[in-house]
PDB file of N, H, CA, C and O in Angstrom:
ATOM      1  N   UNK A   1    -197.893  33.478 -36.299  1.00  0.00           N
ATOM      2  CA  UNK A   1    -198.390  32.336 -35.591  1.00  0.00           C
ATOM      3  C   UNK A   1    -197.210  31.688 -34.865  1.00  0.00           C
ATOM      4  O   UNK A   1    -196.053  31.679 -35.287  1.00  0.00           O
ATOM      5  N   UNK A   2    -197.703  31.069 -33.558  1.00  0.00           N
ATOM      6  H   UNK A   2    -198.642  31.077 -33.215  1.00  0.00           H
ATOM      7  CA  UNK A   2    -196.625  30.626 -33.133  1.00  0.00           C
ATOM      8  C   UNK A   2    -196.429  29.307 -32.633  1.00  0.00           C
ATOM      9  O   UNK A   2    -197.212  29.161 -31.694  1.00  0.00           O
ATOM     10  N   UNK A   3    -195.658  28.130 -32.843  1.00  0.00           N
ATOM     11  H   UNK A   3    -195.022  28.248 -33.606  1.00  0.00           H
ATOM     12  CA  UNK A   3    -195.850  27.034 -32.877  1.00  0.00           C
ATOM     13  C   UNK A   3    -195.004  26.093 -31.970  1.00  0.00           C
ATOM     14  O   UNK A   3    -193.893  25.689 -32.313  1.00  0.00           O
ATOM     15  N   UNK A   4    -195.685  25.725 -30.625  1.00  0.00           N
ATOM     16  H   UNK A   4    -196.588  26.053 -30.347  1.00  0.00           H
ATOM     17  CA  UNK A   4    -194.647  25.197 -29.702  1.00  0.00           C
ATOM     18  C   UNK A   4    -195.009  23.910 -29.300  1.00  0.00           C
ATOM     19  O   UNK A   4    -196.019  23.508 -28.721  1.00  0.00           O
ATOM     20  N   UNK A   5    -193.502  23.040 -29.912  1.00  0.00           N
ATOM     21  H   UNK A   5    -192.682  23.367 -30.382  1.00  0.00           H
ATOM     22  CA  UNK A   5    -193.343  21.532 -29.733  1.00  0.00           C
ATOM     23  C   UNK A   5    -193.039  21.057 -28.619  1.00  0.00           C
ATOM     24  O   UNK A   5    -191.952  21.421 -28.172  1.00  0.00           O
ATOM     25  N   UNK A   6    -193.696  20.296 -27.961  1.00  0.00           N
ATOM     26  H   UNK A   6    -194.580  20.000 -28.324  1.00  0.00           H
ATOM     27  CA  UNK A   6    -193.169  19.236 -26.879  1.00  0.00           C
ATOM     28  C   UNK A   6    -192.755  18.100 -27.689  1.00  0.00           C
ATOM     29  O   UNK A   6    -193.025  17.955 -28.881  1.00  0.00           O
ATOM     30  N   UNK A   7    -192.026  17.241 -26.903  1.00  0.00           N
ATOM     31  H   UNK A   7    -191.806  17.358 -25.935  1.00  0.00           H
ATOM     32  CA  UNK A   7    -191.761  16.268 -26.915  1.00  0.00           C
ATOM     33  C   UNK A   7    -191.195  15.358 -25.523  1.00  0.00           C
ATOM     34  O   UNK A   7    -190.399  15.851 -24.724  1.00  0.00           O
ATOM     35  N   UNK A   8    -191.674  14.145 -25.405  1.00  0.00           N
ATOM     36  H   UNK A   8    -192.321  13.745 -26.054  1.00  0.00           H
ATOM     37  CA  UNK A   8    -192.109  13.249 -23.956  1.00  0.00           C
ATOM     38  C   UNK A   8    -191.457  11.729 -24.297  1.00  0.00           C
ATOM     39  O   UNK A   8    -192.115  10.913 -24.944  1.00  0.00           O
ATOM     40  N   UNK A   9    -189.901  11.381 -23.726  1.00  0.00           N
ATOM     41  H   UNK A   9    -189.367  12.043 -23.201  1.00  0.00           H
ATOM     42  CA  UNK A   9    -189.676  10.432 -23.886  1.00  0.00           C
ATOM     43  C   UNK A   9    -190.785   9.407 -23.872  1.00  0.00           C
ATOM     44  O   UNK A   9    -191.588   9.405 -22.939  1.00  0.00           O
ATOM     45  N   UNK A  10    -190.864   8.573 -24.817  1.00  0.00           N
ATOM     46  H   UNK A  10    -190.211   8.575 -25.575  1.00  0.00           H
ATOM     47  CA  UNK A  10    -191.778   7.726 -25.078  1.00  0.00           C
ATOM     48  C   UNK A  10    -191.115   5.982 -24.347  1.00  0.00           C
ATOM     49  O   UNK A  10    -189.920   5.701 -24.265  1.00  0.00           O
ATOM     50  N   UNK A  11    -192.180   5.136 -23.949  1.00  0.00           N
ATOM     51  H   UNK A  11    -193.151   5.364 -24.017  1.00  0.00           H
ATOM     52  CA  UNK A  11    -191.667   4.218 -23.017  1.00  0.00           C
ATOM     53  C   UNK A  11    -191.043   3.307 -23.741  1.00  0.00           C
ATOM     54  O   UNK A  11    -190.642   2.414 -22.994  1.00  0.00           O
ATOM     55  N   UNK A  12    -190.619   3.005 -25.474  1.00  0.00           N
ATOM     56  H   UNK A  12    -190.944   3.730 -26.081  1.00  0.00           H
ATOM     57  CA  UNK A  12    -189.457   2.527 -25.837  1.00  0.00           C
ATOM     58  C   UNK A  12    -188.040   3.254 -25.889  1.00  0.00           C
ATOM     59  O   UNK A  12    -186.919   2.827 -26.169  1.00  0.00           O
ATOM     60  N   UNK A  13    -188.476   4.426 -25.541  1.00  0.00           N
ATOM     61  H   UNK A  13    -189.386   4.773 -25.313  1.00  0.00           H
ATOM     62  CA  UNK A  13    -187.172   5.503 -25.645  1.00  0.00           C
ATOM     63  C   UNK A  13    -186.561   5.627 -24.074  1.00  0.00           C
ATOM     64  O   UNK A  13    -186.335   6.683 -23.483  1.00  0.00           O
ATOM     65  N   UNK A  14    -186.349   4.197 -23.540  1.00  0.00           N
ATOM     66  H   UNK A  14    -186.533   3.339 -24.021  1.00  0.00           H
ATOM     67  CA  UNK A  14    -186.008   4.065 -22.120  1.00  0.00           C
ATOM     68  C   UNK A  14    -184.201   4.436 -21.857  1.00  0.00           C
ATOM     69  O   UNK A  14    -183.369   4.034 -22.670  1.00  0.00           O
ATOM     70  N   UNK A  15    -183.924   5.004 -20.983  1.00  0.00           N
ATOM     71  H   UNK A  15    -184.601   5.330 -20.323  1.00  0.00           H
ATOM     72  CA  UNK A  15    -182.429   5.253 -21.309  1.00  0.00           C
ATOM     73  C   UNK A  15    -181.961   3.791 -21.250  1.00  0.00           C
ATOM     74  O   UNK A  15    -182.423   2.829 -20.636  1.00  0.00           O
ATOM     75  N   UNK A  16    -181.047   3.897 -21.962  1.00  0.00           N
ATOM     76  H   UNK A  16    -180.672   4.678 -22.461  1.00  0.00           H
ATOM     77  CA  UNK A  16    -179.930   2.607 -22.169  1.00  0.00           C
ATOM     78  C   UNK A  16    -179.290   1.943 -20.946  1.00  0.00           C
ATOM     79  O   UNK A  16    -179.271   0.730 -20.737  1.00  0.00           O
ATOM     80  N   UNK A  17    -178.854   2.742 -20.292  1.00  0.00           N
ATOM     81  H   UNK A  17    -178.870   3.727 -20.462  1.00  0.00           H
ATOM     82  CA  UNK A  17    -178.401   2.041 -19.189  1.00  0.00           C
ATOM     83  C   UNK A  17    -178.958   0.849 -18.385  1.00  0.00           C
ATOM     84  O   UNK A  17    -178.227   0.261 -17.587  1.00  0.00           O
ATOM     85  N   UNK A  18    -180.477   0.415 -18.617  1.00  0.00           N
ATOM     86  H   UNK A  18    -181.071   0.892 -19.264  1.00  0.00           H
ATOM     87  CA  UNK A  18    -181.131  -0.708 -18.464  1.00  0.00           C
ATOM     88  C   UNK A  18    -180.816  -1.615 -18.851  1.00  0.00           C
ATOM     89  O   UNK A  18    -180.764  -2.686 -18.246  1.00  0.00           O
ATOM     90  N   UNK A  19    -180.419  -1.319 -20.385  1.00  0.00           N
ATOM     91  H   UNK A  19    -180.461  -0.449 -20.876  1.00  0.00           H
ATOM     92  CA  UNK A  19    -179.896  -2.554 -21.424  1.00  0.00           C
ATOM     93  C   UNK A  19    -179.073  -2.832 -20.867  1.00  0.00           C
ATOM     94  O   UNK A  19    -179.125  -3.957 -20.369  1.00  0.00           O
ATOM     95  N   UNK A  20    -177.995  -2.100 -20.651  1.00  0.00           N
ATOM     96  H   UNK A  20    -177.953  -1.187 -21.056  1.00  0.00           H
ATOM     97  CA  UNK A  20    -176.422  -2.446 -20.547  1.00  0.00           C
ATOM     98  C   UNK A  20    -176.551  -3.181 -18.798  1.00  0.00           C
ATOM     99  O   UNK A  20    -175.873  -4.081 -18.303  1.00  0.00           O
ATOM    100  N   UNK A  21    -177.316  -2.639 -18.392  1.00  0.00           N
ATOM    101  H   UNK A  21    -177.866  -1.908 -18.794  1.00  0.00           H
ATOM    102  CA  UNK A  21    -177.229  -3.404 -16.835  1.00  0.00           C
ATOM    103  C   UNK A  21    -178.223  -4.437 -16.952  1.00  0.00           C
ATOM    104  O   UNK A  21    -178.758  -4.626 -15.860  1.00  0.00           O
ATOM    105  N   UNK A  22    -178.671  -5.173 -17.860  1.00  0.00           N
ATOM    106  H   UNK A  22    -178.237  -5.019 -18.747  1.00  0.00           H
ATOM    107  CA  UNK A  22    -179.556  -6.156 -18.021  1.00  0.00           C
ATOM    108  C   UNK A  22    -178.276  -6.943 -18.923  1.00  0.00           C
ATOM    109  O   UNK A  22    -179.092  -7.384 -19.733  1.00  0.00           O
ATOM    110  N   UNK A  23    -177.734  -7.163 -19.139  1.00  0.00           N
ATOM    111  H   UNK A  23    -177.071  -6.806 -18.480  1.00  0.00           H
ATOM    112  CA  UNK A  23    -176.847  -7.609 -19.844  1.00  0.00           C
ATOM    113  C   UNK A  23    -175.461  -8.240 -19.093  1.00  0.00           C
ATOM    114  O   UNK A  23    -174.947  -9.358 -19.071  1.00  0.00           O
ATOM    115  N   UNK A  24    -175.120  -6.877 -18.467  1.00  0.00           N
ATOM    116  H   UNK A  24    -175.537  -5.969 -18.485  1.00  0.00           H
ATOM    117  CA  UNK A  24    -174.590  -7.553 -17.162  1.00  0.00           C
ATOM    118  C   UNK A  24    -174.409  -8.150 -16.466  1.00  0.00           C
ATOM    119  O   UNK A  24    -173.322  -8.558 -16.055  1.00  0.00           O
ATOM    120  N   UNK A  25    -176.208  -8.537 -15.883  1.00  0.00           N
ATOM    121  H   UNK A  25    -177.090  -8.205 -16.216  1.00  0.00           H
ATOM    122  CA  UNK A  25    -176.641  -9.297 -15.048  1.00  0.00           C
ATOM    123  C   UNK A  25    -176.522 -10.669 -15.751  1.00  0.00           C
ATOM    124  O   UNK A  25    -175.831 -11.604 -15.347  1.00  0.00           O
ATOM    125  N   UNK A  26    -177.230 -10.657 -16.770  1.00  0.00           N
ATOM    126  H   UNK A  26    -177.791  -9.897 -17.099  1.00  0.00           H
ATOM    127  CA  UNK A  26    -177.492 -11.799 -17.707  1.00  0.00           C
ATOM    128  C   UNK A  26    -175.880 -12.534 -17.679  1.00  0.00           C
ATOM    129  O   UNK A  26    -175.868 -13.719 -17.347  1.00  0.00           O
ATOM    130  N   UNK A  27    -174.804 -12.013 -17.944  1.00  0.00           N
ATOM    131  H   UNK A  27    -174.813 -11.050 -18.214  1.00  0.00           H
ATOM    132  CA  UNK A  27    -173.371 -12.260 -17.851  1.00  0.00           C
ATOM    133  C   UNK A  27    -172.995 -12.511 -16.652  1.00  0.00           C
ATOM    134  O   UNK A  27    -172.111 -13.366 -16.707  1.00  0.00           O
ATOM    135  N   UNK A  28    -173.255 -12.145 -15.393  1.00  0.00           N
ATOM    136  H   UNK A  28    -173.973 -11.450 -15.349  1.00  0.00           H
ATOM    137  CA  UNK A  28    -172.765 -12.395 -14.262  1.00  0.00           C
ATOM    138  C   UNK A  28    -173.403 -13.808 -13.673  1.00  0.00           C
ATOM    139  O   UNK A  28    -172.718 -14.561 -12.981  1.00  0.00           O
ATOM    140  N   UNK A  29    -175.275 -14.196 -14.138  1.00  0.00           N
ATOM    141  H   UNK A  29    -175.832 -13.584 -14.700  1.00  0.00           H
ATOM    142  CA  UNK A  29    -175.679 -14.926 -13.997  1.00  0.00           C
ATOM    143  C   UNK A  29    -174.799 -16.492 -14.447  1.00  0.00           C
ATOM    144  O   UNK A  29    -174.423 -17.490 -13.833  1.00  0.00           O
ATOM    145  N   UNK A  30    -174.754 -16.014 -15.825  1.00  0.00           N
ATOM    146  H   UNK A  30    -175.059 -15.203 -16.324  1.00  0.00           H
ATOM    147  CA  UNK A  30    -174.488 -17.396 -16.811  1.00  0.00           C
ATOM    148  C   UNK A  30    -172.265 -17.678 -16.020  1.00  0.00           C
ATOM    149  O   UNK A  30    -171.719 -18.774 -15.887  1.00  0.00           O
ATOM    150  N   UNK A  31    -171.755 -16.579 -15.768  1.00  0.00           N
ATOM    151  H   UNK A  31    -172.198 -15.689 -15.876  1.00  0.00           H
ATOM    152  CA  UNK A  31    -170.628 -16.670 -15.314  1.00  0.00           C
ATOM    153  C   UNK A  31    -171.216 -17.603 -13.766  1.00  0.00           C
ATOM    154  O   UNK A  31    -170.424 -18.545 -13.729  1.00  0.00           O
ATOM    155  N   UNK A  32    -171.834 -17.705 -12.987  1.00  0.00           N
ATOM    156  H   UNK A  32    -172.477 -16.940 -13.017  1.00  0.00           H
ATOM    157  CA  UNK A  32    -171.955 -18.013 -11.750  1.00  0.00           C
ATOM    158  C   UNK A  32    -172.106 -19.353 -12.096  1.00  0.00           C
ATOM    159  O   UNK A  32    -171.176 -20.079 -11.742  1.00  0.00           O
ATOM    160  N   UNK A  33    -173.385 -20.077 -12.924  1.00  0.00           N
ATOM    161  H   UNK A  33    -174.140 -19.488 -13.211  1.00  0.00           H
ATOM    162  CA  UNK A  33    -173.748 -20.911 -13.139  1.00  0.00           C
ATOM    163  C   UNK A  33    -172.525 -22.169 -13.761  1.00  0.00           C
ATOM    164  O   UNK A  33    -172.519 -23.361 -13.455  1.00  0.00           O
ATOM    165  N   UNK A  34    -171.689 -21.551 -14.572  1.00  0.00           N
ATOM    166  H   UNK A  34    -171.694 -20.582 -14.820  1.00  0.00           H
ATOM    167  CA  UNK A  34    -170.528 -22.421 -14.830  1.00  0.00           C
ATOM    168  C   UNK A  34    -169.672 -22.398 -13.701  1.00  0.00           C
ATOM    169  O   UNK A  34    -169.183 -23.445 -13.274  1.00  0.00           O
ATOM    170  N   UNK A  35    -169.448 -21.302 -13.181  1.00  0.00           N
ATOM    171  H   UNK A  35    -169.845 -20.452 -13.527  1.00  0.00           H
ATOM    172  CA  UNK A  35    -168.857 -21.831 -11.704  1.00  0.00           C
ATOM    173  C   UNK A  35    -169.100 -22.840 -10.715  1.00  0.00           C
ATOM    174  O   UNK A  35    -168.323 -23.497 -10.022  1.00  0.00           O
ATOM    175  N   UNK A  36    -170.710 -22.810 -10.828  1.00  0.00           N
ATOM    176  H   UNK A  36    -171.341 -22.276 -11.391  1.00  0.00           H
ATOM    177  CA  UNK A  36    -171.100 -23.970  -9.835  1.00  0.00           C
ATOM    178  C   UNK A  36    -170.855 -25.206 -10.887  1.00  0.00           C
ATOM    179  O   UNK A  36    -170.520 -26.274 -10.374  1.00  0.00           O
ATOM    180  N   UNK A  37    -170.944 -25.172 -11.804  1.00  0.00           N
ATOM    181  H   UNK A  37    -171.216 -24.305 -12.220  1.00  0.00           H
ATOM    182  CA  UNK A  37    -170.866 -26.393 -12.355  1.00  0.00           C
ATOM    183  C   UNK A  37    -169.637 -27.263 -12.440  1.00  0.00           C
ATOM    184  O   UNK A  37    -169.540 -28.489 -12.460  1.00  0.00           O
ATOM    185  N   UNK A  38    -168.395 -25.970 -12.500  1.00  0.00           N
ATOM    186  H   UNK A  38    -168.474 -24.973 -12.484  1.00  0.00           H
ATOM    187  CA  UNK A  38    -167.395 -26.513 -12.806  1.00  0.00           C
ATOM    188  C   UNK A  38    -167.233 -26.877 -10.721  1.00  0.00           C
ATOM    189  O   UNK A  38    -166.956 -27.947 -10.179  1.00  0.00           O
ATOM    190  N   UNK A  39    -167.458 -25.865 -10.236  1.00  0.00           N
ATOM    191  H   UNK A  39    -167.683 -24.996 -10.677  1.00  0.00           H
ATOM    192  CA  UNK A  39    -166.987 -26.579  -9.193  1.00  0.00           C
ATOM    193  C   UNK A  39    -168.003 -28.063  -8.445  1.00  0.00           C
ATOM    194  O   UNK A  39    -167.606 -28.807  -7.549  1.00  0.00           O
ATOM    195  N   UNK A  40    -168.997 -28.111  -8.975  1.00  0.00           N
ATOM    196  H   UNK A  40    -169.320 -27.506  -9.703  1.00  0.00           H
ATOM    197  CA  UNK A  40    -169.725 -29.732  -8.741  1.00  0.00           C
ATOM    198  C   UNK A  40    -168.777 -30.704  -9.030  1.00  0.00           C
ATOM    199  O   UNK A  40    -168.231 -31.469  -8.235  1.00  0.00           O
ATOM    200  N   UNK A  41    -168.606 -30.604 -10.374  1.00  0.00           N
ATOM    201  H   UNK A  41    -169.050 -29.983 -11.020  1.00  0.00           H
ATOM    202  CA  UNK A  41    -167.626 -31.638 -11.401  1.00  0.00           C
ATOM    203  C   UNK A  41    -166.384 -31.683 -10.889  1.00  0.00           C
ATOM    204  O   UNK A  41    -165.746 -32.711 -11.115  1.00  0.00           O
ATOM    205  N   UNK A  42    -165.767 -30.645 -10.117  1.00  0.00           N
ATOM    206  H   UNK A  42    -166.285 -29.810  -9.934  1.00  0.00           H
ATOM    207  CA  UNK A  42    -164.208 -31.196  -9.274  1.00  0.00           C
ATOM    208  C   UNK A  42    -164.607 -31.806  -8.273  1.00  0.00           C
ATOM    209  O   UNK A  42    -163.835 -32.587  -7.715  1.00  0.00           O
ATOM    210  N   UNK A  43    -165.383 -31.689  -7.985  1.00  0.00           N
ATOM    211  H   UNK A  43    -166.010 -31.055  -8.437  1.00  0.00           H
ATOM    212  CA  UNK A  43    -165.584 -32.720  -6.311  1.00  0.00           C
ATOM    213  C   UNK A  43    -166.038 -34.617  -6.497  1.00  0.00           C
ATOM    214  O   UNK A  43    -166.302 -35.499  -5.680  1.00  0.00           O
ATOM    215  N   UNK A  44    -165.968 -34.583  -7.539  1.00  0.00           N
ATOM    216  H   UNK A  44    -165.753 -33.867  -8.203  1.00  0.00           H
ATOM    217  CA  UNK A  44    -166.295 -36.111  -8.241  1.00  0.00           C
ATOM    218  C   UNK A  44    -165.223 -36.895  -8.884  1.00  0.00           C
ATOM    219  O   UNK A  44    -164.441 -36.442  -9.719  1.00  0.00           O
ATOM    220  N   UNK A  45    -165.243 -38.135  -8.424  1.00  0.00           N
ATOM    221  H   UNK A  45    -165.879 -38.503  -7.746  1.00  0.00           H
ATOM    222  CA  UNK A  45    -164.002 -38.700  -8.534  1.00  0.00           C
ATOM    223  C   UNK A  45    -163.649 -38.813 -10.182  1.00  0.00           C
ATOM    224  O   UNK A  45    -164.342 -38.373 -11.098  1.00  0.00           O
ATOM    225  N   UNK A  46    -162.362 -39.536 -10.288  1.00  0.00           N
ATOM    226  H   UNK A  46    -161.798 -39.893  -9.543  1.00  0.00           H
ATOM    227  CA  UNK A  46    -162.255 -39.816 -11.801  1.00  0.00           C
ATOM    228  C   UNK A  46    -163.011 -41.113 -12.190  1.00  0.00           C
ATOM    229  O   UNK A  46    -162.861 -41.250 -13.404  1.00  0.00           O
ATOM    230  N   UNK A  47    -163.584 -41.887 -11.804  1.00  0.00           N
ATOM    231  H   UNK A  47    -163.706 -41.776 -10.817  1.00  0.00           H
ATOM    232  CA  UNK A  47    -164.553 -42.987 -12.053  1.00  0.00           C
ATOM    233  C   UNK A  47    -166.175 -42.238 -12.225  1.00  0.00           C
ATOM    234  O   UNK A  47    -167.016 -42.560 -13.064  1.00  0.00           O
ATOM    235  N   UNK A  48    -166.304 -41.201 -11.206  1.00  0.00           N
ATOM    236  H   UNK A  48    -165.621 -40.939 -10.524  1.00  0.00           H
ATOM    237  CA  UNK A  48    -167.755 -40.740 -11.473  1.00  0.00           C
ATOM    238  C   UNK A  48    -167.497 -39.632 -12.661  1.00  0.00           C
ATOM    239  O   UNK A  48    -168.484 -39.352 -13.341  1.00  0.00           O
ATOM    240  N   UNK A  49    -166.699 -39.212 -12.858  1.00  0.00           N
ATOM    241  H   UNK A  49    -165.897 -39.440 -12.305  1.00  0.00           H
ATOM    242  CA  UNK A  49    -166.607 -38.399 -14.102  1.00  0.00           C
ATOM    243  C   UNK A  49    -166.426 -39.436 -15.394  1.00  0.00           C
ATOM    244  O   UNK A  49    -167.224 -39.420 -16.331  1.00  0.00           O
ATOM    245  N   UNK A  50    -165.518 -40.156 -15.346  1.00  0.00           N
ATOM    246  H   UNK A  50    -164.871 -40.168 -14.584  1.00  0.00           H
ATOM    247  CA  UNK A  50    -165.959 -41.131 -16.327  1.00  0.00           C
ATOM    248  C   UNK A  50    -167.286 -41.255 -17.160  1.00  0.00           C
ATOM    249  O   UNK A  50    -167.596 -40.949 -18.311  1.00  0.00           O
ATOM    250  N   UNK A  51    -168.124 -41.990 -15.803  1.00  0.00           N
ATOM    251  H   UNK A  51    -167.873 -42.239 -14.868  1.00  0.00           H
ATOM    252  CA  UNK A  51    -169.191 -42.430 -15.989  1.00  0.00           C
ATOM    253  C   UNK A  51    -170.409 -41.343 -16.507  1.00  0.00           C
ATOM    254  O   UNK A  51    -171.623 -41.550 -16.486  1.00  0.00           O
ATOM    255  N   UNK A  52    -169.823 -40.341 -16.892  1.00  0.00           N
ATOM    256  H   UNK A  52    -168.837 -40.173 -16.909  1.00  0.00           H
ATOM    257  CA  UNK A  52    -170.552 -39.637 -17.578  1.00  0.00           C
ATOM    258  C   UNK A  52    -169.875 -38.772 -18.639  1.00  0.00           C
ATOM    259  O   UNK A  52    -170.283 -37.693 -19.071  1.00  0.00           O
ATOM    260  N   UNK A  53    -168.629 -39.517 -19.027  1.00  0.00           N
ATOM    261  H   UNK A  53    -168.297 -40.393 -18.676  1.00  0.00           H
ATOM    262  CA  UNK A  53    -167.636 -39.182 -20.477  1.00  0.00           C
ATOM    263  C   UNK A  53    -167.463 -38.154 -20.229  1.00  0.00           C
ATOM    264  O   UNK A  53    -168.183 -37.345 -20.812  1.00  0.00           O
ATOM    265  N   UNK A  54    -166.435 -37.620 -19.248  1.00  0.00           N
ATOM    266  H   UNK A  54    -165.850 -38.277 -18.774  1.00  0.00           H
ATOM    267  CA  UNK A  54    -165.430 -36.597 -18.767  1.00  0.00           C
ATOM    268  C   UNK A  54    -164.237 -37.080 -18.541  1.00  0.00           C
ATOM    269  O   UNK A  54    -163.993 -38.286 -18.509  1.00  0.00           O
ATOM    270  N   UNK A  55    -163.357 -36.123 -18.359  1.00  0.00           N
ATOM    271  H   UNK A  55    -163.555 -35.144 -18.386  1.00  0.00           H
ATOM    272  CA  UNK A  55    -162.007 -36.132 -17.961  1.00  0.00           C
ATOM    273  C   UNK A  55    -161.584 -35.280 -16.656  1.00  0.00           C
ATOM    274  O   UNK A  55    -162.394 -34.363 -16.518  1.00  0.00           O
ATOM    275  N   UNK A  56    -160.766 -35.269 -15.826  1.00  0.00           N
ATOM    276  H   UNK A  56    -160.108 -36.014 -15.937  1.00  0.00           H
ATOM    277  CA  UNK A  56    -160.776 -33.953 -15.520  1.00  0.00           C
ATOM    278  C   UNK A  56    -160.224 -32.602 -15.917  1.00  0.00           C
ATOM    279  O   UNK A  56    -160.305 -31.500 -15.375  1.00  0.00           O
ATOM    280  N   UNK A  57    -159.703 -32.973 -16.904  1.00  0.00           N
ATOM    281  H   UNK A  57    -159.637 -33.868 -17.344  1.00  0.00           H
ATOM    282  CA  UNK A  57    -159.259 -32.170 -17.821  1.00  0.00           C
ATOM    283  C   UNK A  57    -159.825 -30.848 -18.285  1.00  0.00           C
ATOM    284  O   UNK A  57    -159.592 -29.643 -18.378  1.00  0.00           O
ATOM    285  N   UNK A  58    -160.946 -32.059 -18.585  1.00  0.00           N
ATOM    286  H   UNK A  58    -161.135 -33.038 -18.510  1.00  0.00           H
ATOM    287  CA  UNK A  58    -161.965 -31.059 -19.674  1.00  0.00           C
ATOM    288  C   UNK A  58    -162.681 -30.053 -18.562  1.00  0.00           C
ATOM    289  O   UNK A  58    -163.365 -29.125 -18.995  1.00  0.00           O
ATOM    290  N   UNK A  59    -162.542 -30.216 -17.282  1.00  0.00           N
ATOM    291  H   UNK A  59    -161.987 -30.969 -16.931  1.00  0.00           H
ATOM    292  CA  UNK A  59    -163.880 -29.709 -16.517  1.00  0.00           C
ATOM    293  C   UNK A  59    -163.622 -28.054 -17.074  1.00  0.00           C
ATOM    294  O   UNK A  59    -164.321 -27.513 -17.931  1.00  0.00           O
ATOM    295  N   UNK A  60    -162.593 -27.490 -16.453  1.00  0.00           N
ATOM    296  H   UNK A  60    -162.025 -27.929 -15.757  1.00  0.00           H
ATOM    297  CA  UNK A  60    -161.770 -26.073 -16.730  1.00  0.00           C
ATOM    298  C   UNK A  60    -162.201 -25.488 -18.439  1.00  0.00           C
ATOM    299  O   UNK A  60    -162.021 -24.313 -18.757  1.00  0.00           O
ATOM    300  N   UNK A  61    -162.903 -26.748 -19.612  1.00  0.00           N
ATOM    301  H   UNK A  61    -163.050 -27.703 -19.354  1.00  0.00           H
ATOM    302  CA  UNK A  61    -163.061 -26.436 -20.908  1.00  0.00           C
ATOM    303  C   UNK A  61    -164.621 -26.046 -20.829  1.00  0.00           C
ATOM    304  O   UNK A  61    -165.216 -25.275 -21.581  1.00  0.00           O
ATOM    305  N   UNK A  62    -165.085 -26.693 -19.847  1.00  0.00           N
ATOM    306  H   UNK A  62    -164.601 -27.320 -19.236  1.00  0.00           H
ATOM    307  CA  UNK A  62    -167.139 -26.755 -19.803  1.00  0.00           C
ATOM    308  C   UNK A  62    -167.286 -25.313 -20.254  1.00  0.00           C
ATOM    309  O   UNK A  62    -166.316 -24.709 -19.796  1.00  0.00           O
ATOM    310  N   UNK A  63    -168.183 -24.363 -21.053  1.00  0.00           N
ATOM    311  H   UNK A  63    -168.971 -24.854 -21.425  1.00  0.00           H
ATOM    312  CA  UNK A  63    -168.223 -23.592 -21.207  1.00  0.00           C
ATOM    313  C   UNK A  63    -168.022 -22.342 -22.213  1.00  0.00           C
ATOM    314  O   UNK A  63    -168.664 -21.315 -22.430  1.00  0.00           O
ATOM    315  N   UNK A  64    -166.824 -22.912 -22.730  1.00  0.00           N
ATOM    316  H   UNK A  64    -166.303 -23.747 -22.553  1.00  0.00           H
ATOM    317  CA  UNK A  64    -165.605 -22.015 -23.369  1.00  0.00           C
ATOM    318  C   UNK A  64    -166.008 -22.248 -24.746  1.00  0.00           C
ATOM    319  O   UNK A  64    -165.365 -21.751 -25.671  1.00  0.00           O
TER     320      UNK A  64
END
């Protein structure tokens, strides 16, 4: 008798490389977003940073 197996990547058995480039993205996103933020927060004086318990110090820390 003779007995022949298939087998058919199944749609959780997605190659990886999705992950890893979904991850990426996810990282490049959240990297952009502190960029804009940090660069909002330099363009504001030291009285308007104050006024919302900053330094400018800290802006370069937002994040970390």
């Amino acid at each position: 008798m003779t007995a022949i197996t298939l087998t058919r990547p199944t749609a959780h058995a997605a190659p990886q490389h999705s992950s890893v480039l979904s991850r990426m993205i996810a990282g490049l996103k959240a990297w952009n977003e502190l960029r804009v933020t940090r660069k909002a927060l330099s363009v504001l004086s030291d009285r308007e940073l104050a006024d919302i318990g900053l330094h400018r110090g800290e802006i370069a820390l937002i994040g970390r």
